[in-house]
MIFIGU-378357 format. One record per residue (C-alpha): z, x, y; residue number from 0. Coordinates in pm, 1 decimal. Example, Ala and Ser with C-alpha at 12.3 -4.5 7.8 and 13.67 -1.06 7.14 Angstrom:
MIFIGU-378357
ATOM         up       east      north   seq
ATOM      780.0     1230.0     -450.0     0
ATOM      714.0     1367.0     -106.0     1
//
This chain:
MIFIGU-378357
ATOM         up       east      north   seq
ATOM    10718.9     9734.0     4274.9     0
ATOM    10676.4     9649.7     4659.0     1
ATOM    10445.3     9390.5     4659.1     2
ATOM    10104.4     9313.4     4487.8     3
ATOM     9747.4     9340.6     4534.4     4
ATOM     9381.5     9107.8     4430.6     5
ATOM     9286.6     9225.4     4129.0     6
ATOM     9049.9     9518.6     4143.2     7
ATOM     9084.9     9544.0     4535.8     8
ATOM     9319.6     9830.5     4674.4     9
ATOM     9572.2     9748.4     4994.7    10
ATOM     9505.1    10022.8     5260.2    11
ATOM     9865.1     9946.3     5384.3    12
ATOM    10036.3    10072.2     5028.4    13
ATOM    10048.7    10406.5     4964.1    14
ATOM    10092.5    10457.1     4599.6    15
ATOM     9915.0    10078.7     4520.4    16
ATOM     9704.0    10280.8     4261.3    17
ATOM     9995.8    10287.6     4007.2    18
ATOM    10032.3     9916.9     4052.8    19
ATOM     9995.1     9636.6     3802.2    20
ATOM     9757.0     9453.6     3993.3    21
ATOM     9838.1     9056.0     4066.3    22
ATOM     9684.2     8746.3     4254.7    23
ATOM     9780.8     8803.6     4652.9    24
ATOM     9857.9     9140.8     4894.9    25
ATOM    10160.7     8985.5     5057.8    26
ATOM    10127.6     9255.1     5411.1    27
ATOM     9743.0     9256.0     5362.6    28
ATOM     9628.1     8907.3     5250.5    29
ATOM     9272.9     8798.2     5204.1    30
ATOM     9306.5     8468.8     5287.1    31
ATOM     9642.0     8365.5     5357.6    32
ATOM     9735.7     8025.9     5380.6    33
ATOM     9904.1     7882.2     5746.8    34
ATOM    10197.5     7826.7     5550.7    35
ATOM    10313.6     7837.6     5164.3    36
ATOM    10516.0     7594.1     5027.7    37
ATOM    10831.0     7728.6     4890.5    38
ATOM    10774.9     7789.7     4524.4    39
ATOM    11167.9     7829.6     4438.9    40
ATOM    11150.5     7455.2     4453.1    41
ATOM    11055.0     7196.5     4194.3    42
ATOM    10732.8     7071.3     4218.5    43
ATOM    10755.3     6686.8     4313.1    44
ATOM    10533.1     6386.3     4214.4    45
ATOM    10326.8     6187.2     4457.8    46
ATOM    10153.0     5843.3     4351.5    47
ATOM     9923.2     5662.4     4574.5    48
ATOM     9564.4     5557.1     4592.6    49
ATOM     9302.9     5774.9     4735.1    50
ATOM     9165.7     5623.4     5115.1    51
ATOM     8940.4     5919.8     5209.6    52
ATOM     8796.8     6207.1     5174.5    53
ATOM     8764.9     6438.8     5482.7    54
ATOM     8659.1     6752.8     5298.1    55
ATOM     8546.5     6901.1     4983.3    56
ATOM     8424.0     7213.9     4865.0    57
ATOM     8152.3     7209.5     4618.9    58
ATOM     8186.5     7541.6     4531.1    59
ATOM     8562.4     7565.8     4453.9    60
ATOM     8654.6     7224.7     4417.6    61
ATOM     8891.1     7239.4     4732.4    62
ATOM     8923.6     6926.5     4891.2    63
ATOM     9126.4     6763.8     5205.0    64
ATOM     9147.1     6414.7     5138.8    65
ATOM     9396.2     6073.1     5284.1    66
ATOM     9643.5     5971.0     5029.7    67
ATOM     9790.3     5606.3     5059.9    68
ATOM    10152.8     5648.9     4882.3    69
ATOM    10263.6     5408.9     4637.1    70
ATOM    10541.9     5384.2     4842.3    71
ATOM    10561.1     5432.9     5217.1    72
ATOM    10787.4     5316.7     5496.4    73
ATOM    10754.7     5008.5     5604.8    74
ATOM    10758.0     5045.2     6002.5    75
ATOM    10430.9     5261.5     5969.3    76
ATOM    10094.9     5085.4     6030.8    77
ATOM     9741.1     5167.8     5965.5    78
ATOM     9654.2     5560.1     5892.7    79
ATOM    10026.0     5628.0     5988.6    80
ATOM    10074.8     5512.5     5615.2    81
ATOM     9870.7     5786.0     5515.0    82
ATOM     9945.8     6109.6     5351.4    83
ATOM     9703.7     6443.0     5361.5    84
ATOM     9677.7     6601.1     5044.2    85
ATOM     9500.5     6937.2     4985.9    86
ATOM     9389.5     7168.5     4743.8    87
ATOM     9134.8     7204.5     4392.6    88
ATOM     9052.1     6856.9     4298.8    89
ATOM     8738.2     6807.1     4143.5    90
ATOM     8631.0     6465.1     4002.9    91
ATOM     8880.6     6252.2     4257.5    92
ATOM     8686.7     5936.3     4428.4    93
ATOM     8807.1     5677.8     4708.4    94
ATOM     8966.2     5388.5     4600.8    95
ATOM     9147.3     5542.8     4236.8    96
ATOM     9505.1     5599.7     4196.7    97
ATOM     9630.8     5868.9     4131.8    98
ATOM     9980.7     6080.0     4016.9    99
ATOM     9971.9     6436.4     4195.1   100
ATOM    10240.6     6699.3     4141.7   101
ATOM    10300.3     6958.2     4391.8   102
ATOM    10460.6     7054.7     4729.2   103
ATOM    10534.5     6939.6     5078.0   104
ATOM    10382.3     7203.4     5356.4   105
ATOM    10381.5     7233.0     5720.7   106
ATOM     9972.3     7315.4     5845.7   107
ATOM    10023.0     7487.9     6177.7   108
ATOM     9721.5     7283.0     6303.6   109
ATOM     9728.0     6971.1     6092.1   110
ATOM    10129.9     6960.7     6037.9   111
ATOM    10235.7     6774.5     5690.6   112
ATOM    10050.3     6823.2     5369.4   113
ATOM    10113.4     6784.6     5021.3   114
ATOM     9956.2     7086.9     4882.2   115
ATOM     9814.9     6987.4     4470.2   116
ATOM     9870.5     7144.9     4186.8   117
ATOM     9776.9     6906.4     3935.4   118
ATOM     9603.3     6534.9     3953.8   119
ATOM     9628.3     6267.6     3676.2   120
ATOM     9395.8     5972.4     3722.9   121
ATOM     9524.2     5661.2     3708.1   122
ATOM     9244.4     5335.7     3714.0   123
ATOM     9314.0     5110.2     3907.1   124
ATOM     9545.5     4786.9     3875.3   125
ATOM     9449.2     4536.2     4070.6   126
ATOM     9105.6     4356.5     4188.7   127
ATOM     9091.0     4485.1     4526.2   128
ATOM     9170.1     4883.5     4348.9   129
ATOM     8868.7     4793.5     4137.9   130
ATOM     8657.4     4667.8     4408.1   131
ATOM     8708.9     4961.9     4624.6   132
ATOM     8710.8     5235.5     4352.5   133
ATOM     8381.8     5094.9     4182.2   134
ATOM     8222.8     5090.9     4564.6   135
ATOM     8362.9     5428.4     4672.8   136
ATOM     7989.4     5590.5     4579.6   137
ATOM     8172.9     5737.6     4288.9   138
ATOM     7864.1     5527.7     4090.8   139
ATOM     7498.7     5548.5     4234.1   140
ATOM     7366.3     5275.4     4250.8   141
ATOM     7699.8     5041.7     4305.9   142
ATOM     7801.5     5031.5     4685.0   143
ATOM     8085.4     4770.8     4832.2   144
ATOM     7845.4     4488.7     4788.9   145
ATOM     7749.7     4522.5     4417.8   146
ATOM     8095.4     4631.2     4363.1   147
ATOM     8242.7     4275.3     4465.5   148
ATOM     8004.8     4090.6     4258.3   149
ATOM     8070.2     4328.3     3925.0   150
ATOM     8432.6     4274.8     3984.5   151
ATOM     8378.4     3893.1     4066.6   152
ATOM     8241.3     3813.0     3743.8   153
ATOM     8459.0     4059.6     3512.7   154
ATOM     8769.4     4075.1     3679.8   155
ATOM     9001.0     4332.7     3498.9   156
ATOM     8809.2     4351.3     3223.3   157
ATOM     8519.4     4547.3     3420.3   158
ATOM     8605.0     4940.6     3347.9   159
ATOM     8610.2     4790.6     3022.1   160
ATOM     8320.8     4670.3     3040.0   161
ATOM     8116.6     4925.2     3163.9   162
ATOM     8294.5     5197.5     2931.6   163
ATOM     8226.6     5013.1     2604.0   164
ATOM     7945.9     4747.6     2677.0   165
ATOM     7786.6     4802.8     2957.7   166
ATOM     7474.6     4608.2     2852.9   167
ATOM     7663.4     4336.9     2983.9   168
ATOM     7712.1     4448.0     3371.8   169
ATOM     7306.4     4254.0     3347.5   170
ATOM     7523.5     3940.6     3350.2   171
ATOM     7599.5     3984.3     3704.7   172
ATOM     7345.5     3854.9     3937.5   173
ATOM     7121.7     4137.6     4099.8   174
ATOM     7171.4     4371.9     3817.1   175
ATOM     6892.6     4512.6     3599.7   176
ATOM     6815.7     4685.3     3317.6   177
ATOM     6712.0     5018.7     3557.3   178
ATOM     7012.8     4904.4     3772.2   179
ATOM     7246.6     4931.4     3428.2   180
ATOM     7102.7     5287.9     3306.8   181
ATOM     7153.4     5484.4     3651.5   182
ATOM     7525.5     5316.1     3628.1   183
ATOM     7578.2     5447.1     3274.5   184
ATOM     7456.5     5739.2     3339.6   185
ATOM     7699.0     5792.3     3633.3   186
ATOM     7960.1     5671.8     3448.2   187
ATOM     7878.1     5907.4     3187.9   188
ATOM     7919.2     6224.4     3430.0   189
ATOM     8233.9     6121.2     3585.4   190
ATOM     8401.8     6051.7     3240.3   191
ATOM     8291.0     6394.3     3143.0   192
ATOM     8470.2     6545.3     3441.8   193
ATOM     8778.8     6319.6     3397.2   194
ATOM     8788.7     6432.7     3006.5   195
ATOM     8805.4     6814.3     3079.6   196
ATOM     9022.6     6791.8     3376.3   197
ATOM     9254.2     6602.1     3183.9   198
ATOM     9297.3     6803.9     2872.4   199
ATOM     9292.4     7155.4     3072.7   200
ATOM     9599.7     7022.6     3263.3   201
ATOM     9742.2     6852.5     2950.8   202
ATOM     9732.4     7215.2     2840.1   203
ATOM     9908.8     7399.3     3128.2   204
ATOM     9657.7     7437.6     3345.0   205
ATOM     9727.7     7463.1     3733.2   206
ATOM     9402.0     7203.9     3914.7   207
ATOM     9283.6     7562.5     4086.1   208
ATOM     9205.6     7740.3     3743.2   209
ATOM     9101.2     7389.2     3559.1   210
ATOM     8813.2     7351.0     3845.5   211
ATOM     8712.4     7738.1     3813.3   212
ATOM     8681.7     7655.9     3472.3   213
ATOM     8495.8     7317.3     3504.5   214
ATOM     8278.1     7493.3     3746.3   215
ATOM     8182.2     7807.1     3519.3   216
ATOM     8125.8     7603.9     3146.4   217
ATOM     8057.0     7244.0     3287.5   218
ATOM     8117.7     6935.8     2966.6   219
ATOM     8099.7     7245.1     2781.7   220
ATOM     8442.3     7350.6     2865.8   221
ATOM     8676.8     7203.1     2637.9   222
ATOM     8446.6     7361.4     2308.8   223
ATOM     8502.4     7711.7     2521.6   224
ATOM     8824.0     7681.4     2569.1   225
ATOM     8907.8     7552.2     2216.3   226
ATOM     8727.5     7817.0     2013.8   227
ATOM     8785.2     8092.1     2245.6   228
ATOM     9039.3     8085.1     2516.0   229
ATOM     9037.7     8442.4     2617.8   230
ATOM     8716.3     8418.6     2725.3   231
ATOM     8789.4     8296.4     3027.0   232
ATOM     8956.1     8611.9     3124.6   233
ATOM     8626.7     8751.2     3100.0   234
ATOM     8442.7     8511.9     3229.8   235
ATOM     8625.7     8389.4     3513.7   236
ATOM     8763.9     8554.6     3864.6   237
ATOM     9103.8     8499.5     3875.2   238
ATOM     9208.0     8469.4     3496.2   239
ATOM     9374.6     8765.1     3349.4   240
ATOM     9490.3     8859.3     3006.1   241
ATOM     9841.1     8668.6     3081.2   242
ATOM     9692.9     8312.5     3215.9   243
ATOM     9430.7     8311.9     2898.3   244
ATOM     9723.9     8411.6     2670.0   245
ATOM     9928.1     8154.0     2794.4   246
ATOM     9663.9     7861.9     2730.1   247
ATOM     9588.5     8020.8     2412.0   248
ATOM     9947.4     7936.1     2308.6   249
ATOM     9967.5     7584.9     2446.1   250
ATOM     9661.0     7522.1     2245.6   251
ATOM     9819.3     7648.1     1885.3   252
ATOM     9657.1     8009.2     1854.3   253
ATOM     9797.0     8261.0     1614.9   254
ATOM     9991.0     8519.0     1742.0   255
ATOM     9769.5     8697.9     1566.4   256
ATOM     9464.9     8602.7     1560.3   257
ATOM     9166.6     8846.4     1606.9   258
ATOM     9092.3     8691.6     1967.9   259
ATOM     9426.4     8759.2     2070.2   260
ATOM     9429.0     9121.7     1916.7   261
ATOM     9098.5     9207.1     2087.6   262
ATOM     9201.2     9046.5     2429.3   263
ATOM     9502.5     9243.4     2445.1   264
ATOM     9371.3     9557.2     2364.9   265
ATOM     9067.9     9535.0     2639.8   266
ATOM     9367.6     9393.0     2896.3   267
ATOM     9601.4     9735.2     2789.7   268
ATOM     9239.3     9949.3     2863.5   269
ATOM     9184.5     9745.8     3196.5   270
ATOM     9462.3     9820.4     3311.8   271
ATOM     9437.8    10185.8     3263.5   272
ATOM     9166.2    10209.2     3435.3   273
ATOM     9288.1    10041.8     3697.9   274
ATOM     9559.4    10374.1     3718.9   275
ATOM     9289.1    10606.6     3693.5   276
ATOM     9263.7    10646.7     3398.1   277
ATOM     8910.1    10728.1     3164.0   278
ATOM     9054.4    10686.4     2808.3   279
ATOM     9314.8    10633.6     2599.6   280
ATOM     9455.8    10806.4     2278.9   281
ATOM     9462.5    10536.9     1983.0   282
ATOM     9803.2    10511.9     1938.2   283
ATOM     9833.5    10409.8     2333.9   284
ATOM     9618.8    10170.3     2322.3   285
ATOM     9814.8    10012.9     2048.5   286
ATOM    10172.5    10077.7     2203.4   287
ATOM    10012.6     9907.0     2528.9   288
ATOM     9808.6     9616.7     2407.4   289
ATOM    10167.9     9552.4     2195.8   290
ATOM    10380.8     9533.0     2496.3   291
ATOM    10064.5     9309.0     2654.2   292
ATOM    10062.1     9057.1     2358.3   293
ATOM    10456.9     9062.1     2333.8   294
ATOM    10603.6     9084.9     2691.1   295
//
């Protein structure tokens, strides 16, 4: 094989490209190559920090340009010269949390160094300042710096606590209502949500770029999807073939043989004679080629 192709696109520049097995990227005709790829022979590597800012973010995809402050950093820099930019599909990330990133050191023509994502664990934060900022980021409507300082003032540590598992009590602080405390809870609510199906996507082998697709196409309803059906997303989603679905359906325990793997494999083997030019297949085909499918 020469090189690959976006699925159900043809490249212009490869004669022959209709006998291909069709994958993610053209290589000679990209549509929408990046400056420069980071070099995936390597191992990924693991960035901690806290998140400073956010310069960009894509509502859409979940792509997002954001300022990393490393958990560890040299000590002759000063200011934003501390500060790393990250990039890539992170949905759910707010200024002020911490957070453990895995992924790759690039060199942006334009922008020079990034650390390009591939996944994102949240980590809350550990000390009262962390709080303070992360609580005041806007991640909550309703709390800005201000009410922020006074939440964290009178709970200390204690306040994620707090306003996870009793938030009745955030009325304690002076300023804060009862309307105050439901458009907080309710925020909360929708962030945890988020957080929840991030995390178990990624827990399940799940690159950020395909967990925010997902997020984006089933919402809280996700993890139920993904649970009952996994190879649904190969027909629901742009970008997730037979092979990606196949591969969460095994991290999550499915029979080899189940019925939704069976039935997955055989549409994949009939895609993917079409995609050759092909109208139909004879039975026993099918069967040979949804085999090799399931059992490559």
């Amino acid at each position: 094989m020469s090189h690959a192709i976006q699925r159900d696109q043809r490249c212009s520049t490869c004669p022959g490209s209709a006998n291909l097995i069709l994958l993610p990227i053209c290589k000679r005709n990209p549509l929408r190559p990046p400056p420069h790829e980071p070099d995936l022979a390597r191992e990924p590597e693991i960035l901690r920090g806290v998140i400073e800012r956010i310069t960009y973010h894509n509502e859409e995809n979940g792509y997002t340009v954001a300022k990393l402050l490393p958990e560890k950093r040299p000590r002759h820099a000063f200011g934003r010269e501390r500060e790393v930019a990250i990039v890539g599909n992170m949905v759910g990330i707010n200024v002020g949390e911490s957070v453990e990133l895995t992924g790759r050191w690039t060199i942006h023509g334009d922008y020079g160094k990034q650390f390009a994502v591939q996944t994102v664990r949240m980590v809350l934060p550990a000390t009262v300042a962390g709080l303070e900022k992360y609580l005041g980021s806007g991640l909550i409507k309703g709390v800005g710096p201000v009410m922020a300082r006074r939440i964290v003032k009178h709970f200390g540590m204690e306040t994620l606590e707090i306003i996870e598992q009793d938030p009745e009590r955030l009325q304690e602080t002076p300023g804060i209502g009862r309307k105050r405390v439901q458009m907080i809870m309710h925020a909360w609510a929708e962030q945890r949500a988020i957080k929840d199906v991030m995390l178990f996507l990624q827990s399940h082998g799940v690159t950020t770029g395909l967990a925010t697709k997902i997020y984006k196409t089933y919402g809280d309803e996700a993890i139920g999807i993904v649970k009952q059906d996994p190879y649904r997303l190969a027909q629901d989603i742009y970008g997730i073939g037979f092979l990606t679905a196949d591969k969460i359906a095994q991290g999550l325990g499915m029979a080899p043989d189940s019925p939704q793997r069976v039935a997955a494999g055989v549409a994949y083997a009939l895609n993917q004679a079409a995609d050759e030019g092909h109208v139909y297949l004879p039975t026993p085909h099918a069967h040979s080629a949804s085999h090799r499918a399931a059992w490559r």
